[in-house]
C-alpha positions as CSV (number, residue, x, y, z in Angstrom):
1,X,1.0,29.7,5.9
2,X,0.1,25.9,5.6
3,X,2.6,23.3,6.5
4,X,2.0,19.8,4.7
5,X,3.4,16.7,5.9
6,X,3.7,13.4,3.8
7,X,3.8,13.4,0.2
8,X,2.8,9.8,-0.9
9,X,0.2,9.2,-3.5
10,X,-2.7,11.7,-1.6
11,X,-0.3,14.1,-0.2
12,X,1.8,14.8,-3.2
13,X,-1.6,16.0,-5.3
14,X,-3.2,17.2,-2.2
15,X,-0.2,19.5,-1.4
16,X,0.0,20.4,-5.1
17,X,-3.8,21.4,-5.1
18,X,-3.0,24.3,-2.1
19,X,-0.5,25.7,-3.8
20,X,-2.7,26.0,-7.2
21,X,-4.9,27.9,-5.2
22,X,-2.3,30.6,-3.8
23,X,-1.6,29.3,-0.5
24,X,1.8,29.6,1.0
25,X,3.1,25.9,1.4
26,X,5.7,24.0,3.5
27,X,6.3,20.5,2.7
28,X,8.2,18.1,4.5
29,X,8.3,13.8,3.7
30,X,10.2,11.7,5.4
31,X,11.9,11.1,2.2
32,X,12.7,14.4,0.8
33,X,10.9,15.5,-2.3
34,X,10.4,18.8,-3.7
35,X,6.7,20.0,-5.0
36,X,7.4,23.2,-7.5
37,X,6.1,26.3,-5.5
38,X,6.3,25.2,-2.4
39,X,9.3,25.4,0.3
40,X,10.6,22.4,1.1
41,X,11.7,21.8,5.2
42,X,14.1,19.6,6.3
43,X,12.3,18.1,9.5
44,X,8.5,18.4,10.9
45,X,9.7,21.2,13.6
46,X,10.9,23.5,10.8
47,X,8.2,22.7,9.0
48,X,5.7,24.1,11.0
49,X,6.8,26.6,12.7
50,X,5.1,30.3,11.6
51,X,2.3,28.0,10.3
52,X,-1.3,28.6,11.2
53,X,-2.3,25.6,9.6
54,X,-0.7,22.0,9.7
55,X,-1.9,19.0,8.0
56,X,-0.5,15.2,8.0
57,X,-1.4,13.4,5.5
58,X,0.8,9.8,6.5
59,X,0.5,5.9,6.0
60,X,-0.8,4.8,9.9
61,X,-0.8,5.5,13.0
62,X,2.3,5.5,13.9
63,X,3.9,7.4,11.4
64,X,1.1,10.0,12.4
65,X,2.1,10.4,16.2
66,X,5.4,10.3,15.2
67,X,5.5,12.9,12.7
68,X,3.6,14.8,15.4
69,X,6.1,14.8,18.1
70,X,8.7,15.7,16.1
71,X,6.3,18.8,15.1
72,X,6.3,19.9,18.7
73,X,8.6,22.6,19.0
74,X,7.9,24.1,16.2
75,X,3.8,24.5,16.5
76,X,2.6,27.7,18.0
77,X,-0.6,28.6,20.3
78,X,-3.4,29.2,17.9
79,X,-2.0,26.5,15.1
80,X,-5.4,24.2,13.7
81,X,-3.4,20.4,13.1
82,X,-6.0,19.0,10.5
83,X,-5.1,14.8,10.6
84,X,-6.4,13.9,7.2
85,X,-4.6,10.3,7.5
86,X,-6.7,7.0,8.4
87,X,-6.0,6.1,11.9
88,X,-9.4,5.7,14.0
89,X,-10.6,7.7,17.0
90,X,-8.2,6.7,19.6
91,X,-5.0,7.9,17.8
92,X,-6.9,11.2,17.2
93,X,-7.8,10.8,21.3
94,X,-4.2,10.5,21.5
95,X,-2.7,12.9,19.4
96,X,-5.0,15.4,21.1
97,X,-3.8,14.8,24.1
98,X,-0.3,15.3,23.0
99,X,-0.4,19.0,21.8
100,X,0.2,21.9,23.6
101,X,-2.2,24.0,25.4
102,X,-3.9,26.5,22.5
103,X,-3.2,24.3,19.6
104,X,-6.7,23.4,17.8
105,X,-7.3,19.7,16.1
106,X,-9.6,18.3,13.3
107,X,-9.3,15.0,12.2
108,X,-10.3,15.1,8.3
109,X,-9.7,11.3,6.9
110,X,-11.2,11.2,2.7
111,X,-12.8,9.4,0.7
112,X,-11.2,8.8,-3.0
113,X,-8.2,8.0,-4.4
114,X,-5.4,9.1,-6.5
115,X,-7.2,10.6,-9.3
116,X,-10.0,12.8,-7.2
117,X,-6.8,14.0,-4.8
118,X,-5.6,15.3,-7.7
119,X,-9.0,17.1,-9.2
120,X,-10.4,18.3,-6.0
121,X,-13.1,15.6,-5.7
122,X,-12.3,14.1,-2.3
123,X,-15.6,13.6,0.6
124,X,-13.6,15.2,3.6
125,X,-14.9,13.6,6.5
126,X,-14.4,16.6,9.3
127,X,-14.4,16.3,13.3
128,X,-13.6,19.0,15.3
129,X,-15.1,22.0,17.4
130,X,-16.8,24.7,15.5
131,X,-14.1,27.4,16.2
132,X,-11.4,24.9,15.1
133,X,-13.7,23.7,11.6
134,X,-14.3,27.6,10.9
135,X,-10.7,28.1,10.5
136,X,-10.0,25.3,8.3
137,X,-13.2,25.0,6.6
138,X,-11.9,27.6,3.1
139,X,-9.0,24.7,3.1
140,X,-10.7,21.7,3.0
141,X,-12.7,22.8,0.5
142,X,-10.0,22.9,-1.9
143,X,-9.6,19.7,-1.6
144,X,-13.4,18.5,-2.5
145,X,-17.0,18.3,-0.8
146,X,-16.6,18.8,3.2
147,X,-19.0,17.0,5.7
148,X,-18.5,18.3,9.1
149,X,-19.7,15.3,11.0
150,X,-19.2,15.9,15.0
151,X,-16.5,16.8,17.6
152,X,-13.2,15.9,17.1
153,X,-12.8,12.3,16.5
154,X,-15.9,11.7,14.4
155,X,-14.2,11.9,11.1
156,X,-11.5,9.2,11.8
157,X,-14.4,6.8,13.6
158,X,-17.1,7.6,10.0
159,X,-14.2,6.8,7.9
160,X,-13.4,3.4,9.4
161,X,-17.2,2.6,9.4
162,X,-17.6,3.2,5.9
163,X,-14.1,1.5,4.8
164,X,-15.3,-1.9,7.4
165,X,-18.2,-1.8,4.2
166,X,-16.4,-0.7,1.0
167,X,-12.8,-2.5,1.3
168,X,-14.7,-5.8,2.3
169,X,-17.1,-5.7,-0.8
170,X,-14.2,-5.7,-2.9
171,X,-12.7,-8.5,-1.8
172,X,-16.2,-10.2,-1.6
173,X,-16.5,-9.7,-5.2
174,X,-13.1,-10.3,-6.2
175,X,-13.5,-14.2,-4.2
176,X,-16.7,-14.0,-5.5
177,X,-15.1,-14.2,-9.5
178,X,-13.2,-16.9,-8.6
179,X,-15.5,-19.1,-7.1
180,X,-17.8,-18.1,-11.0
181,X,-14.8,-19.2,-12.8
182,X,-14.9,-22.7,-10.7
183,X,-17.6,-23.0,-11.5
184,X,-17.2,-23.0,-15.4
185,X,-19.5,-19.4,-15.8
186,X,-18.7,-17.3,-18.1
187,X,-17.0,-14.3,-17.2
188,X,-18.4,-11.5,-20.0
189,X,-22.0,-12.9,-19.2
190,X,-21.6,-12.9,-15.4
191,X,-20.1,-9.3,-15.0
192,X,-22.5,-8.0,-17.3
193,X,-25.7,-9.4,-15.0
194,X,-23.9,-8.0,-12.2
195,X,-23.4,-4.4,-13.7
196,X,-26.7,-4.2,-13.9
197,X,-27.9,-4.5,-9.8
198,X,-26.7,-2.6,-7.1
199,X,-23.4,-3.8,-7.3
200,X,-22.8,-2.1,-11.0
201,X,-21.2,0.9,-9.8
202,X,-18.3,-2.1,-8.0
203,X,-18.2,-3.9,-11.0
204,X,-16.9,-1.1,-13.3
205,X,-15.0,0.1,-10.9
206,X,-13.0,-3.2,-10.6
207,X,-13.5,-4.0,-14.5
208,X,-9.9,-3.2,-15.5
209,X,-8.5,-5.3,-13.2
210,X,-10.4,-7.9,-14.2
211,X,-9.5,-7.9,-17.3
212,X,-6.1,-7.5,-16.7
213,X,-5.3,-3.9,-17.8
214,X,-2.3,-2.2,-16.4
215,X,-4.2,-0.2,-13.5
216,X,-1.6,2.7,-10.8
217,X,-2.2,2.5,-7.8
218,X,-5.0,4.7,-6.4
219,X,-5.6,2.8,-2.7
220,X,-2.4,0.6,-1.9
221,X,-3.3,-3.2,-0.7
222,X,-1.7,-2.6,2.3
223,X,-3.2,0.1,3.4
224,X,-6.5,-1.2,2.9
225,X,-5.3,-4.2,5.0
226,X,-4.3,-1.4,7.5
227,X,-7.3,0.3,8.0
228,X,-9.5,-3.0,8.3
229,X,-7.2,-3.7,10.9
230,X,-8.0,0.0,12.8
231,X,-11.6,-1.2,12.0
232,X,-11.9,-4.8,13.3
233,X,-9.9,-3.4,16.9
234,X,-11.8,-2.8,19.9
235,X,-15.4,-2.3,19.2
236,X,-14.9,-3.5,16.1
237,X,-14.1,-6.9,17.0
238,X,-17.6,-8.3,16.0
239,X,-17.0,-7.5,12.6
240,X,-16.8,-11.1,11.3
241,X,-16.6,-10.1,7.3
242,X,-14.6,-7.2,7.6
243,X,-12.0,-9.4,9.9
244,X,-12.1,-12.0,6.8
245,X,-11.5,-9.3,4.4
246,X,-8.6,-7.9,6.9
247,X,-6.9,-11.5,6.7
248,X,-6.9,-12.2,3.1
249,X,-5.6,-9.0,2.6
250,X,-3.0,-9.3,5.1
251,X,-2.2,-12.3,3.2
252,X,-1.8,-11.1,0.0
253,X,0.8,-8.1,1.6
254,X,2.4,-10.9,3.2
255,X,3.5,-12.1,-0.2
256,X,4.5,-8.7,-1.8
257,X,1.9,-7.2,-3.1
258,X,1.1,-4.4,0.0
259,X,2.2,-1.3,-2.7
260,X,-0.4,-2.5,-5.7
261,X,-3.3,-1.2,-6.3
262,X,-6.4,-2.9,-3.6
263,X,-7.5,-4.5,-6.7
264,X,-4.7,-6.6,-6.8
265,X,-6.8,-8.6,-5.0
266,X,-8.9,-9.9,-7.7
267,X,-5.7,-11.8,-8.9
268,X,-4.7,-12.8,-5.5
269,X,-8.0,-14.5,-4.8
270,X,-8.1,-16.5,-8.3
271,X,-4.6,-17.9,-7.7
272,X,-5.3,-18.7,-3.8
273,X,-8.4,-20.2,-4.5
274,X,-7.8,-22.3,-7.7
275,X,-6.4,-25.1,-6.0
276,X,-4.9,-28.0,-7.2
277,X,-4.0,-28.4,-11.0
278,X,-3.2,-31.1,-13.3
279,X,0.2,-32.0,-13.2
280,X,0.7,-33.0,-16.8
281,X,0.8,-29.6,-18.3
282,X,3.6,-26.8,-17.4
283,X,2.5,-23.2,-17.1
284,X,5.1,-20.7,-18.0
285,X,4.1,-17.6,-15.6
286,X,5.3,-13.5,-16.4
287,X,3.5,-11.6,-14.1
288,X,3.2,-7.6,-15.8
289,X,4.2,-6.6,-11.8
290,X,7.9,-8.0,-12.5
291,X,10.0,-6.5,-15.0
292,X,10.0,-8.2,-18.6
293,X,11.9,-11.0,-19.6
294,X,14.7,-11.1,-22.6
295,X,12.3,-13.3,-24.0
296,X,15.0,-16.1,-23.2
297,X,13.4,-17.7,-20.3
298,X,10.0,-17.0,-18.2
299,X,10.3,-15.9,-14.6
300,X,8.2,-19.2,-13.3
301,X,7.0,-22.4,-14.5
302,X,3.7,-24.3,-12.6
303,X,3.9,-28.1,-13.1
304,X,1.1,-29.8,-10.8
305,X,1.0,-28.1,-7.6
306,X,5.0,-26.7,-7.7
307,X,5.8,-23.8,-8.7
308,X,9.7,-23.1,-9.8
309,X,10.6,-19.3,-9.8
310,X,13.8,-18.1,-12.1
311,X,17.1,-16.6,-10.7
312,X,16.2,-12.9,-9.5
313,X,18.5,-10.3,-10.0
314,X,18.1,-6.4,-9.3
315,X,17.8,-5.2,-12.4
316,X,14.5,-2.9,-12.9
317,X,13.0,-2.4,-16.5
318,X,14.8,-0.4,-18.1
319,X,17.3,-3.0,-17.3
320,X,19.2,-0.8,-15.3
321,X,21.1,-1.7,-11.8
322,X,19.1,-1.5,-8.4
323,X,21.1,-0.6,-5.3
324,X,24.8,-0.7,-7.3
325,X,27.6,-1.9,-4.5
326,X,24.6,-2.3,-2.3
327,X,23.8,-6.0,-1.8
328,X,21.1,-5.3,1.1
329,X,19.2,-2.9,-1.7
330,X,19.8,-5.4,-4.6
331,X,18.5,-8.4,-1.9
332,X,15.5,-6.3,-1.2
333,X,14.8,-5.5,-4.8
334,X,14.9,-9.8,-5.1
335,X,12.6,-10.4,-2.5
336,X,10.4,-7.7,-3.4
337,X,10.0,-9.5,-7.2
338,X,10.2,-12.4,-5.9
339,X,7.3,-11.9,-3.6
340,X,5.0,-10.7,-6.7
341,X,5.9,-13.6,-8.7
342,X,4.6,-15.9,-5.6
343,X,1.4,-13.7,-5.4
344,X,0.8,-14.2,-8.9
345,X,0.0,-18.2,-8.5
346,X,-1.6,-17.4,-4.8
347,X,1.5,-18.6,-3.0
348,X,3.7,-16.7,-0.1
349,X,6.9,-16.9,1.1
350,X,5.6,-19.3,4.0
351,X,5.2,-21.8,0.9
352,X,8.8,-21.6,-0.2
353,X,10.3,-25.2,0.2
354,X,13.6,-24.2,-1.0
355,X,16.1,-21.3,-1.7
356,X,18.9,-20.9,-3.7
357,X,21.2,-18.5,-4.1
358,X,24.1,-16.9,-5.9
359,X,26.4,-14.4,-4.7
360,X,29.9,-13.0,-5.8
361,X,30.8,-12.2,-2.2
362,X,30.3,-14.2,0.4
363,X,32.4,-11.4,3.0
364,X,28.6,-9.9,2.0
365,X,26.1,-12.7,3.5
366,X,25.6,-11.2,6.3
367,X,23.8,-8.1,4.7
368,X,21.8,-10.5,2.7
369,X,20.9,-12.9,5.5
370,X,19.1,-10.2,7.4
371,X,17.1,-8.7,4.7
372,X,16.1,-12.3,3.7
373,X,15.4,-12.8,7.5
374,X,12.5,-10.2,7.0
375,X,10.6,-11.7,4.2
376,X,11.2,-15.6,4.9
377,X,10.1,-16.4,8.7
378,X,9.3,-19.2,10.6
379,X,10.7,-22.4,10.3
380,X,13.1,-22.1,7.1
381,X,12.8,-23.7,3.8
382,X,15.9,-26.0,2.4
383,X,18.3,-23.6,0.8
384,X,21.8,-23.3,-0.8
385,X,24.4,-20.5,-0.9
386,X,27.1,-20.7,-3.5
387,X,30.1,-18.0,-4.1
388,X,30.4,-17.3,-7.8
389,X,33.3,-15.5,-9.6
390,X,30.9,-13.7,-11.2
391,X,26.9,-13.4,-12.7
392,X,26.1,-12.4,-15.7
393,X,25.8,-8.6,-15.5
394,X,29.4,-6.6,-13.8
395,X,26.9,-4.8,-11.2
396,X,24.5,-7.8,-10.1
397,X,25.7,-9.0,-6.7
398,X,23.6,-11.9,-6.0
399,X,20.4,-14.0,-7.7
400,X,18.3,-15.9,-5.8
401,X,16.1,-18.8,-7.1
402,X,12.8,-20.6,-5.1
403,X,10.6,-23.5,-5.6
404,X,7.2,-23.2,-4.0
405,X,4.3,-25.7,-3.5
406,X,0.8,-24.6,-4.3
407,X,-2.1,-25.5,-2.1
């Protein structure tokens, strides 16, 4: 029996793929979600216990160790823990350490996204000792190519190595656009030199972000911020480009947009870079990351170097409530929109001069306060609060406006 835990965009079609090929599965998420032939367990214990193979497949290293721990008294002697999450040698080192005497461990980070998790086409990088990769190896191949690399501990340190060169190319050539555009190239003639040198393969990878297609999201921003963090720690200190790469992308999560796709990015660095604009001509702004408009008004308008964002309310886009009765949900909904909106002209919450805001109950500030308190820190902006009988939809419990200046 297998146990599975985390079911996020590579566990869900990961998990999915075992049970395809006949394996008895046990799921567990932190947020519970079911996965049609396989049982589903209420915590990590349950979830492994009987199992002879465990795999985590989770956002960091924390969620990892803690996931693990709770596993504990449910993992038997002669259980194989296969770590497929990116979280660099020492939390392997770590999570070693922490398992009981007779419990085996290969750390098996991937490369690929979404779409290969779901057709088998992963590169599983594979650490371990040659008993422990024996009993896992029939496994791992369902899930794509397997390159047994080392001990244990070499899959997790290859997989940072090769991301401290793949995340930080994107973002080189997604800066590199921008600074094209600035300088008046055209964009057709300059991807289409590009495609053709070593960097092709990049460039049509990246193509339908840049031209603005509607793209899911197959490696999250945020984690790719994550694991150049892992990557630039320790020995990897001296990785100057890969720690620039880690801070623009940090930036761009900052401001909301951590759960889009890593090419997000491309639109990030053309609205951080652009600078200053002309002040005589107002740009109405829709970003497709925010739900559509009524057509009635546009969710932002850029004059000069301000940008003024529309009232935000927690309607998704179907137009239905977010978080009904629930002002912390509905605030976090806001500030999630808001953020995007922000990202979309290369601004951040830290450029926010001022805040103003709407809400039906004021005996309900302090719920919004402290989710507010999470997304705008520092030294605070200007703001206004005003209690209003009522907004224009029964169920919407607040809106909240900003203005933000654009560097």
């Amino acid at each position: 029996m297998i146990a599975f835990l985390g079911l996020g965009y590579m566990g869900a079609p990961m998990a999915r793929r075992l049970v395809n090929a006949g394996h008895t599965v046990t799921v567990w998420n932190r947020t519970p979600k079911d996965l049609p032939g396989a049982t589903v367990a209420a915590t990590p214990a349950e979830a492994v216990t009987g199992a002879d193979l465990v795999v985590t497949m989770l956002a960091d290293p924390d969620a990892v160790e803690s996931v693990v721990r709770a596993a504990l008294p449910g993992l038997r002697p002669g259980t194989v823990v296969v770590e497929m999450s990116t979280i660099g040698p020492d939390a392997v080192a770590r999570i070693r350490r922490s398992l009981p005497p007779g419990t085996g461990l290969v750390d098996a980070p991937v490369l690929g996204s979404v779409a290969p998790a779901r057709e088998g086409n992963l590169v599983v990088l594979a650490g371990g000792s040659p008993e422990d990769l024996a009993r896992c190896r029939a496994v791992l191949a369902v899930f794509g190519t397997v390159r047994e690399v080392g001990r244990t501990g070499a899959g997790a340190a290859l997989k940072l190595a090769l991301m401290s060169a793949l995340v930080p190319a994107q973002v080189m050539l997604a800066e590199n656009l921008a600074y094209a555009e600035r300088m008046g190239v055209d964009r057709a003639a300059f991807l289409d030199v590009l495609a053709g040198t070593p960097l092709g393969a990049l460039v049509q990878r990246l193509r339908p972000a840049i031209e603005e297609e509607p793209s899911e999201t197959r490696y999250a921003l945020g984690l790719a911020a994550k694991d150049l963090r892992l990557a630039t720690a320790g020995v990897g200190a001296e990785q100057t480009v890969a720690a620039a790469a880690r801070d623009l992308l940090d930036e761009a999560a900052d401001a909301g947009l951590g759960s889009e796709d890593l090419t997000a990015v491309i639109r990030w660095a053309a609205g951080r870079r652009s600078g200053p604009r002309s002040g005589k001509i107002a740009e109405r702004i829709n970003p497709a990351t925010v739900p559509a408009t009524n057509g009635w008004y546009s969710h932002a308008v850029r004059f000069g170097d301000l940008l003024f964002v529309s009232g935000q309310v927690a309607l998704d886009a179907g137009g239905q409530i977010v978080g009904r009765d629930d002002i912390a949900r509905q605030s976090e909904y806001i500030f999630e929109n808001l953020g995007r909106i922000l990202a979309n002209q290369g601004s951040s919450f830290g450029d926010v001069i001022h805040i103003k805001t709407f809400v039906t109950d004021m005996d309900r500030l302090a719920d919004y306060g402290n989710v507010r308190a999470r997304y705008v820190t520092g030294e605070p902006p200007s703001s206004t609060t005003v209690e209003v009988s009522r907004l224009f939809h029964p169920d919407v419990l607040l809106e909240v406006e900003v203005i933000a200046a654009i560097a």
